[in-house]
C-alpha positions in Angstrom: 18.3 -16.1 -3.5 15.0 -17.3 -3.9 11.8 -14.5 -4.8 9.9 -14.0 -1.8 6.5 -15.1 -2.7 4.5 -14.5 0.8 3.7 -11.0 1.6 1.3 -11.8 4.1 3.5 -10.7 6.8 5.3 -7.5 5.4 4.3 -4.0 7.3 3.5 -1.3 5.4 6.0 1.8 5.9 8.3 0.5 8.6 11.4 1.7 6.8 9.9 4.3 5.4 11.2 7.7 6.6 10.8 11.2 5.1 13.0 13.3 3.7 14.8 15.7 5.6 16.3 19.5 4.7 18.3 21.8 6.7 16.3 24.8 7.9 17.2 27.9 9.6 14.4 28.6 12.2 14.1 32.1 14.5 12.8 31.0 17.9 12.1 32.8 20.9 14.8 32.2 23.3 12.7 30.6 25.9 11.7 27.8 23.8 15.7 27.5 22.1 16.8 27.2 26.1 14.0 25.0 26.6 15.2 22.2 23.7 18.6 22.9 24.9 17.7 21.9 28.3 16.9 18.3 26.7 20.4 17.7 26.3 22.4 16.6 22.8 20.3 16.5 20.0 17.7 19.2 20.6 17.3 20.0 16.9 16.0 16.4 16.4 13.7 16.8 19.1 11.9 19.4 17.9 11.0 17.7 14.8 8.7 15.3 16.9 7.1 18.1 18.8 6.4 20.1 15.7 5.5 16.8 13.2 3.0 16.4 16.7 1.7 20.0 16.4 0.7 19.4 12.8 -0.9 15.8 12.8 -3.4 17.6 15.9 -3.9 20.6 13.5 -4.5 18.8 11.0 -6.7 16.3 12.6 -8.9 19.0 14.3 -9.1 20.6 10.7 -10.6 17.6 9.7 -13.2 17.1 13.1 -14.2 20.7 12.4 -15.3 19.9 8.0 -16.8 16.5 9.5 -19.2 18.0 12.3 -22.5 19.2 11.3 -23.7 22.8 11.2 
């Protein structure tokens, strides 16, 4: 097989994906018959809403250091 030589096209990260770990989570039992209400796969879906909860944390952490006094 020849070596690729042209990058130019290649996207950063696309097959990237994290790690992932079993947890054991406690969770009100509103929000566990919420995520069940999703249908099959409602531990995977929470891993969206929480990674979403985070980035906006972490992103409003960042507007609140950047804005002045």
């Amino acid at each position: 097989m020849p070596e690729v030589i042209d990058w130019s096209d290649a996207e950063v990260g696309k097959f990237y994906r994290p790690p992932k770990r079993p947890v054991t989570m406690r969770l009100d039992a509103d929000v566990d018959e919420w995520l069940k209400s999703c249908g099959p796969g409602y531990q995977s879906k929470a891993n969206p809403l929480l990674r979403h909860a985070m980035s906006s944390a972490q992103a409003s952490k960042i507007t609140r250091k950047r804005r002045p006094v």
